[in-house]
C-alpha positions as semicolon CSV with decimal commas, in nm:
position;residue;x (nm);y (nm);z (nm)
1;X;5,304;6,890;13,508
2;X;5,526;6,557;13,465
3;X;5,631;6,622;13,169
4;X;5,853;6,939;13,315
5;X;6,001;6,693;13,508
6;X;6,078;6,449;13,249
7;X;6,215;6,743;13,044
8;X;6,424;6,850;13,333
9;X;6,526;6,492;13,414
10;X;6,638;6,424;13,003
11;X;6,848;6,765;13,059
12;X;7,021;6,646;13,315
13;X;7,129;6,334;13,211
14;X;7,245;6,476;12,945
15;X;7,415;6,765;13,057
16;X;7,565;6,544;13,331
17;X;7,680;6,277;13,084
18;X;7,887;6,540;12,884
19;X;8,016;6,708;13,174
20;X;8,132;6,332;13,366
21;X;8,216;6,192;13,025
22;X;8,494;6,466;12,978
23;X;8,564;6,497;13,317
24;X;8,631;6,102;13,333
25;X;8,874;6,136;13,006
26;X;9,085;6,444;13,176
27;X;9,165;6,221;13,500
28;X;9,187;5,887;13,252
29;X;9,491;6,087;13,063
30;X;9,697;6,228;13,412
31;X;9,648;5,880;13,583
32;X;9,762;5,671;13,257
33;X;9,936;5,876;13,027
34;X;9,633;5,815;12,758
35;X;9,670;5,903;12,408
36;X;9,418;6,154;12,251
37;X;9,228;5,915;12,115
38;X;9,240;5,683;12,400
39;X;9,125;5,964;12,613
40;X;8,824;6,049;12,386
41;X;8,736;5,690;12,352
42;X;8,688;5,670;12,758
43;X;8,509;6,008;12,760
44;X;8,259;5,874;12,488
45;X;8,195;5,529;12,667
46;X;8,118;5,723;13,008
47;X;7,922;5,963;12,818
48;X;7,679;5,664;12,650
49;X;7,723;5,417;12,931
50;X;7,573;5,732;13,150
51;X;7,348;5,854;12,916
52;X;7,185;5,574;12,693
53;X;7,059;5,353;12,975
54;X;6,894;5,628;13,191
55;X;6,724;5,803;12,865
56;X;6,583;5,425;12,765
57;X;6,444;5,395;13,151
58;X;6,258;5,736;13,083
59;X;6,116;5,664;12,818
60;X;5,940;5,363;12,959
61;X;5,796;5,609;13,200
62;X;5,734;5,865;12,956
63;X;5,485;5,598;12,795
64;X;5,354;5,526;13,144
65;X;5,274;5,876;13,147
66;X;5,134;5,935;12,786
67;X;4,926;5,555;12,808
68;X;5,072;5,529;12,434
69;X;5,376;5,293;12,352
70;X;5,432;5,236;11,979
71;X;5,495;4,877;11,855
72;X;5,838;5,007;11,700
73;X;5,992;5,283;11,906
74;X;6,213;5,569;11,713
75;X;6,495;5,411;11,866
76;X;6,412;5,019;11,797
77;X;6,716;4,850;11,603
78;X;6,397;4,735;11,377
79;X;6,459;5,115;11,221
80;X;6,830;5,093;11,206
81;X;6,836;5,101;10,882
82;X;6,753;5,429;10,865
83;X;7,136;5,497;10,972
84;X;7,232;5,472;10,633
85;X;6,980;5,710;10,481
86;X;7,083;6,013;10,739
87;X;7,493;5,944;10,632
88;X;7,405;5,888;10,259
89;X;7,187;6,215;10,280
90;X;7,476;6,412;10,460
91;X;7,731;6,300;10,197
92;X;7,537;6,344;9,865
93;X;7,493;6,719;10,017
94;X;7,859;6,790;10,101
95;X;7,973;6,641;9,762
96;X;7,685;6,902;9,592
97;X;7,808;7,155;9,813
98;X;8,161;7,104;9,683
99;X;8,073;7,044;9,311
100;X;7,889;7,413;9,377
101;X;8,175;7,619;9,520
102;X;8,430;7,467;9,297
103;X;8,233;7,572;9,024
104;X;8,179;7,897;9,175
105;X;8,567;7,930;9,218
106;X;8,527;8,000;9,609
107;X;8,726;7,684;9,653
108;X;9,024;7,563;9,450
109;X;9,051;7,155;9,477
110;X;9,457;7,077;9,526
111;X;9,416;6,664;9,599
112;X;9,249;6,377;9,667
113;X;9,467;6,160;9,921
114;X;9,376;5,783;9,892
115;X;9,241;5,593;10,221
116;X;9,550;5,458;10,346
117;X;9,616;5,855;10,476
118;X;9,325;5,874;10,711
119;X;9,056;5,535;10,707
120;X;9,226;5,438;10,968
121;X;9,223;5,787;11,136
122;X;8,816;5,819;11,023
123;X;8,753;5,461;11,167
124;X;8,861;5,561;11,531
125;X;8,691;5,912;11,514
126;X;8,371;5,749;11,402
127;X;8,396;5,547;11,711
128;X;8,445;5,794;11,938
129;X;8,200;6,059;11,752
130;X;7,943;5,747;11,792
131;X;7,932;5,672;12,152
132;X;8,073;6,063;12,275
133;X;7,812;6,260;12,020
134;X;7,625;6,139;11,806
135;X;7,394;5,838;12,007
136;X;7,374;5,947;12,352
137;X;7,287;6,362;12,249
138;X;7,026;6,255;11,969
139;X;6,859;5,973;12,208
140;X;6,804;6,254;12,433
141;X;6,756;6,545;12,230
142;X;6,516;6,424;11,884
143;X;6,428;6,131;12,088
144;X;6,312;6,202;12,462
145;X;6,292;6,580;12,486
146;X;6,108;6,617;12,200
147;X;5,869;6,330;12,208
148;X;5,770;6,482;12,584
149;X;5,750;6,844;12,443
150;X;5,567;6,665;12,143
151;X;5,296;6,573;12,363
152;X;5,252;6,859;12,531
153;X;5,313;7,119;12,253
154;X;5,228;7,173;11,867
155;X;5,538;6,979;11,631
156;X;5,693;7,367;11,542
157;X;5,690;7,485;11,882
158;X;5,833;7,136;12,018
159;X;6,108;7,128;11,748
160;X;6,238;7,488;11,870
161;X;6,234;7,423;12,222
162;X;6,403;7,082;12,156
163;X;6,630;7,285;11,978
164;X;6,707;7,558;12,222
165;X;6,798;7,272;12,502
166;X;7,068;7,139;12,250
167;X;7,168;7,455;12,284
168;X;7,166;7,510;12,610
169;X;7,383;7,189;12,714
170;X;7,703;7,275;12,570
171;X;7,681;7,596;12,700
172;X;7,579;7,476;13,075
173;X;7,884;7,187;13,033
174;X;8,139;7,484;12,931
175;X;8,044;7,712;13,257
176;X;8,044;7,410;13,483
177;X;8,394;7,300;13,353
178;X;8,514;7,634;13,389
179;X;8,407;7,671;13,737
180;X;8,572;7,339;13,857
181;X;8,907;7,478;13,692
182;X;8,843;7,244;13,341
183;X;8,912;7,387;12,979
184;X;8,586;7,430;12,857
185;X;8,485;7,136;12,571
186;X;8,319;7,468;12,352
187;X;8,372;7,807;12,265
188;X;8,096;7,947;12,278
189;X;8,055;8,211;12,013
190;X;7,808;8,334;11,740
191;X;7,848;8,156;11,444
192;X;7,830;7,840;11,693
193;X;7,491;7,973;11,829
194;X;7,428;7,964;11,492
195;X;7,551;7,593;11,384
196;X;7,395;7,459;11,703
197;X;7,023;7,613;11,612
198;X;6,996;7,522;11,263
199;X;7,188;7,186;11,336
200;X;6,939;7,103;11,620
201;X;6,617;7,187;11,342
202;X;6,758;6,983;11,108
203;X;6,834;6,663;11,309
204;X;6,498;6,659;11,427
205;X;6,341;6,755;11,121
206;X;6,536;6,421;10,955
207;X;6,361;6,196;11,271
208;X;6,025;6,333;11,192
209;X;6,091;6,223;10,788
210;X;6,163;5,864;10,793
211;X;6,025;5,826;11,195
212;X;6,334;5,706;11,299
213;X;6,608;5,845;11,504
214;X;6,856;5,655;11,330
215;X;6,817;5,864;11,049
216;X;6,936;6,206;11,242
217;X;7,214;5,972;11,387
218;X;7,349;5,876;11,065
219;X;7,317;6,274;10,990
220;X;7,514;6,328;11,276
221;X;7,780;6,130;11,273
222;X;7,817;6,177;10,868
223;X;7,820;6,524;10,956
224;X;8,101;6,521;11,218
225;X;8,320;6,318;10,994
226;X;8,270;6,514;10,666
227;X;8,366;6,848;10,891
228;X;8,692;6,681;11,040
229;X;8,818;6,519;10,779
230;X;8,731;6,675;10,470
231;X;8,594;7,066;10,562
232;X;8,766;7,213;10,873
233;X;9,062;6,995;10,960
234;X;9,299;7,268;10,914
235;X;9,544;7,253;11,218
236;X;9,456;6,969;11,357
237;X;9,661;6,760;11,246
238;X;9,384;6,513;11,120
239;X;9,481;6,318;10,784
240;X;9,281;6,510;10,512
241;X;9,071;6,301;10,222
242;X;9,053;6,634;10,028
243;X;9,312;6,910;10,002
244;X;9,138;7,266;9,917
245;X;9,202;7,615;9,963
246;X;8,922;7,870;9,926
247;X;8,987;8,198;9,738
248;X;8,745;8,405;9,976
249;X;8,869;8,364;10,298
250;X;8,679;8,092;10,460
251;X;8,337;8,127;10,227
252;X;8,391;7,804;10,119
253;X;8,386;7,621;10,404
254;X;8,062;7,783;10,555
255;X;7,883;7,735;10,246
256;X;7,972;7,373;10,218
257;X;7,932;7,282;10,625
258;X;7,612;7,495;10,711
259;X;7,483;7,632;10,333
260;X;7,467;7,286;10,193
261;X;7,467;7,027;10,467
262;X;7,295;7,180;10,715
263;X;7,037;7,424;10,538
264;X;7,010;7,186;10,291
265;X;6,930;6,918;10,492
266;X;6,629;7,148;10,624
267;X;6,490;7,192;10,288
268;X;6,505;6,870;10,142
269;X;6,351;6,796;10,522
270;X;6,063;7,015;10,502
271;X;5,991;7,018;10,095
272;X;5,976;6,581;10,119
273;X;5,734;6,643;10,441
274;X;5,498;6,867;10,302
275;X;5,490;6,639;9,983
276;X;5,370;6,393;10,164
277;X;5,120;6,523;10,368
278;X;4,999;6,700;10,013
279;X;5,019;6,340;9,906
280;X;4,813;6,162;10,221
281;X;4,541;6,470;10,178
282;X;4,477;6,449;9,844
283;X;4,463;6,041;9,831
């Protein structure tokens, strides 16, 4: 029964990472006087510096523990160029996603704003999204959690469980914060139930297509950035690199962030695996 353990011991670290990694940020700002930014940049170096190190020491045992250690792990910088296929995949499916609901007329496209409104802005938020998000939840989540629960379970039933621990940590993080008098990181409602689930099945859906975990990093972090900046940046006073307004009341967004990114991430997931194992069985 290791592998519980090693499950429980990924959680953890994870779950503790987030909750330190904010945590660390709130007392950064009242003992400094820390921008926003500068705040988030400290909670996201905690959160990896935490996270990353004790996740890569698992997995050594985790190896131990199977007697298999590939030649090229999911996580080797030998795959890194996978990166670039999981941020080019998340971008040519937002820019279908808002060819389609232009065209539909749920959106109405005001302006483009050139880069010199928000790289700079982007730039810093990738940064942050990087080391606070996107690398230390996906080395633990599509990379430790599920290669244990791999190994133990069928590839379906290992995906959802993966899936339901993503889950599970912002929700854990939120309680704990508001217990020790914090302002939870997450509301936690149902269309974010939602977001998490079918964003959790398609990240590790992308690691199990190319084999790499860069890929659902890319995905990630492309994600994250295309929502901010260009989707759901209403209010927070983020420079914009598109200026829309949707006719139905918020349609256009959903179908854009979760319709086309997300759920179409999960098809073009699933359709390119089964092609190839139709490929591999009939060769």
């Amino acid at each position: 029964m290791k592998w519980i353990l090693f499950v429980l011991a990924g959680w953890l670290t994870l779950a503790g990472g987030l909750f330190l990694g904010s945590l660390s940020g709130d007392v950064a700002a009242q003992l400094f006087g820390l921008s926003r930014n500068a705040q988030l940049l400290v909670q996201g170096l905690v959160m990896s510096g935490l996270v990353v190190p004790i996740i890569l020491y698992l997995y050594q045992r985790v190896y131990r523990m199977t007697g298999i250690k590939p030649k090229t792990p999911v996580y080797s910088w030998k795959r890194l160029y996978h990166f670039i296929t999981g941020v080019l995949l998340a971008i040519a499916l937002a820019s279908l996603g808002f060819i389609i609901a232009s065209l539909q007329g749920w959106i109405v496209i005001e302006k483009w704003h050139t880069p010199d409104q928000w790289f700079a802005a982007l730039l810093i938020n990738i940064i942050i999204a990087f080391f606070y998000e996107a690398l230390p939840e996906e080395l633990a989540l599509r990379g430790l959690l599920y290669d244990v629960l791999r190994h133990r379970f069928v590839a379906w039933l290992a995906v959802l469980l993966q899936t339901m621990l993503f889950l599970s940590v912002p929700i854990a993080v939120s309680q704990i914060q508001a217990l020790v008098g914090l302002a939870p990181g997450n509301v936690i409602t149902m269309p974010y139930i939602i977001l998490i689930l079918c964003f959790g099945i398609c990240l590790q859906l992308l690691r199990l297509l190319t084999g790499s975990l860069w890929t659902s990093i890319g995905f990630h972090l492309a994600y994250l950035e295309i929502a901010r900046f260009a989707i759901w940046s209403y209010g927070n006073g983020a420079p914009r690199i598109i200026t829309y307004h949707d006719t139905v009341l918020g349609l256009g967004g959903v179908f854009i962030s979760i319709g086309m990114i997300v759920i179409g991430g999960i098809f073009v997931s699933l359709v390119t695996l089964g092609a190839k194992r139709f490929i591999v069985k009939t060769v």
